[in-house]
C-alpha positions, 0 to 999 in steps of 0.5 A, a space after each residue: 253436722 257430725 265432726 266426721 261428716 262432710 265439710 260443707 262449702 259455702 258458694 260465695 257469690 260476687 255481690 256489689 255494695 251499694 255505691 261502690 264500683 261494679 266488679 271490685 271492692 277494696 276492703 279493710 279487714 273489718 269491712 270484710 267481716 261486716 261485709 260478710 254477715 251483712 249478707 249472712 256469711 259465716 266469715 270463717 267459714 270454708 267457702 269457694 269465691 266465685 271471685 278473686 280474693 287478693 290479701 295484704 297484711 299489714 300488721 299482725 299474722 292471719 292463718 289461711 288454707 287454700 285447697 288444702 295448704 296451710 299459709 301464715 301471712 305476715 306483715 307484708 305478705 299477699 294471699 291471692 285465692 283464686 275463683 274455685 279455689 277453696 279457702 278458709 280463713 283460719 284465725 281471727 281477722 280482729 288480730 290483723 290489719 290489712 287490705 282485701 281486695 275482690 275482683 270479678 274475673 272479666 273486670 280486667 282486660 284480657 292484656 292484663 289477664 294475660 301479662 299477669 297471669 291472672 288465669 294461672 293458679 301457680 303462684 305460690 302463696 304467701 308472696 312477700 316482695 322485698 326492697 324497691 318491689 315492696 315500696 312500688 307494691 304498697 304505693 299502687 296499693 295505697 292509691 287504689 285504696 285511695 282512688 276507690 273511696 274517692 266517688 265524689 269528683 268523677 263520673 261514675 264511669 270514670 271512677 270505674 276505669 282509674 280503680 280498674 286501672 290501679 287493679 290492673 297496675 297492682 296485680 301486674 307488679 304482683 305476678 312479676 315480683 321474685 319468687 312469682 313466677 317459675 319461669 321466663 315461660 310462665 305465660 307460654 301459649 303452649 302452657 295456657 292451652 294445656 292448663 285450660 284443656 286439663 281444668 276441662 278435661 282431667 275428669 277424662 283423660 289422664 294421659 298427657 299424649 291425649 292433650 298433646 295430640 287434641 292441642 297439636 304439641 309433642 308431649 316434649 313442648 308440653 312437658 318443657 313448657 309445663 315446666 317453666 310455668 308451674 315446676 313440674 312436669 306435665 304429668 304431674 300437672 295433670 295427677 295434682 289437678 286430678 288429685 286436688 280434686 279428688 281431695 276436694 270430693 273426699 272432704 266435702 261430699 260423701 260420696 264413696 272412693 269408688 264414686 270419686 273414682 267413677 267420677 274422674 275417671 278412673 276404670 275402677 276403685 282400685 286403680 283410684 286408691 292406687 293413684 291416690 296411696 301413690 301420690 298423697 302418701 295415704 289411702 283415700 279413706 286415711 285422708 278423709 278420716 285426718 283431713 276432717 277429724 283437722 278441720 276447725 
């Protein structure tokens, strides 16, 4: 395809190895890349997970981008992408060693998708845990790496459950290492159901009055609660979920800026560049011409 064209993304969806536990895979660096072009994907390519993709480096330093953002994990770092995000793995995996762990969403229980966040896209990444927070990280990764190659022993079902419950441990110390989390509120109800109404809802309406008045809080509640969560207010939440996707239509479709526009909702193109120009500092059209012209 033309450097100037639309940048494909590969839809990868979850597909078990044979033997190993449905719902999860713990995978060295190598794995993974055996993994990949054993079902004929391309590893570097750019792709959108229909999983969750959690990255350790133990040795060496990968180069990551997700929806965007550049990240160079080193040893000790975590990368977490989350489904729908898309990512690309922006050095070569043969210079690294690590551990990848994939999981579908509904392999844990809704009280460990609650207490860690794991709906939650606001962790910002790499996270690098510390101290005794580092030790008790490693020594939960150690085990399931462990538990997870171990398919003698056990029932199959209840292999299932240890890996499960080992995940479950690791992604909770995961979302409450310092520097996870934004706030004591990370987890509000209020916060929840205005995330989930804006990943449904942003193509409609870009008025946080709207959302407050459909989810029965003040403007104020989402506001607060917005901001202990993910840093920001809920304006600006909702701008950067609209203007993520639009940099996601501008890079890989080829639809015009008046198309993009169309489809999320704004009344015209100008009010879309205006929207765009104020918030990612360029045009839509400078940002599609940079952001391809940049890509590998």
């Amino acid at each position: 395809m033309d450097k100037n064209g639309p940048v494909d993304v590969t839809e990868v969806p979850f597909r078990a190895t044979a033997g190993a536990p449905p719902g999860a895979e713990v995978l060295g660096f190598g794995d993974l890349l055996a993994r990949a072009r054993g079902h004929d994907i391309d590893p570097y390519a750019t792709k959108r997970l229909a999983f969750h993709e959690l990255i350790a480096v133990r040795t060496g330093a990968l180069r990551c981008s997700v929806d965007f953002t550049e990240h160079e994990l080193t040893p000790g770092s975590w990368l977490w992408v989350r489904p729908g995000q898309i990512s690309q793995y922006r050095s070569d995996l043969t210079r690294a060693e690590g551990t990848i762990v994939l999981f579908l969403p509904g392999f844990l229980s809704p009280a460990t998708v609650d207490a860690a966040h794991v709906d939650q896209p606001h962790w910002q990444l790499p996270l690098t845990p510390r101290g005794a927070e580092a030790d008790a990280v490693r020594h939960v990764l150690e085990l399931l790496e462990s538990e997870y190659r171990q398919l003698v022993g056990l029932p199959l079902e209840v292999h299932i459950e240890v890996v499960r419950h080992l995940l479950a441990v690791l992604v909770l110390r995961l979302a409450h290492v310092r520097g996870a989390q934004s706030g004591d509120e990370a987890g509000s109800a209020a916060f929840r159901s205005f995330q989930q109404a804006v990943e449904r809802d942003f193509a409609r309406t870009h008025r946080v009055e709207e959302y407050a008045r459909r989810l029965g809080y003040s403007v104020r509640t989402l506001t607060r609660a917005t901001q202990a969560a993910a840093g920001c207010g809920a304006k600006r939440y909702l701008d950067d979920r609209i203007l993520l996707e639009a940099k996601r239509l501008l890079v890989h479709t080829g639809l015009t800026a008046t198309a993009i526009g169309d489809r999320l909702g704004f009344p015209d193109a100008t009010v879309f560049t205006k929207f765009f120009r104020q918030r990612a500092g360029e045009t839509p059209a400078t940002f599609r011409h940079r952001a391809r012209g940049n890509r590998p």
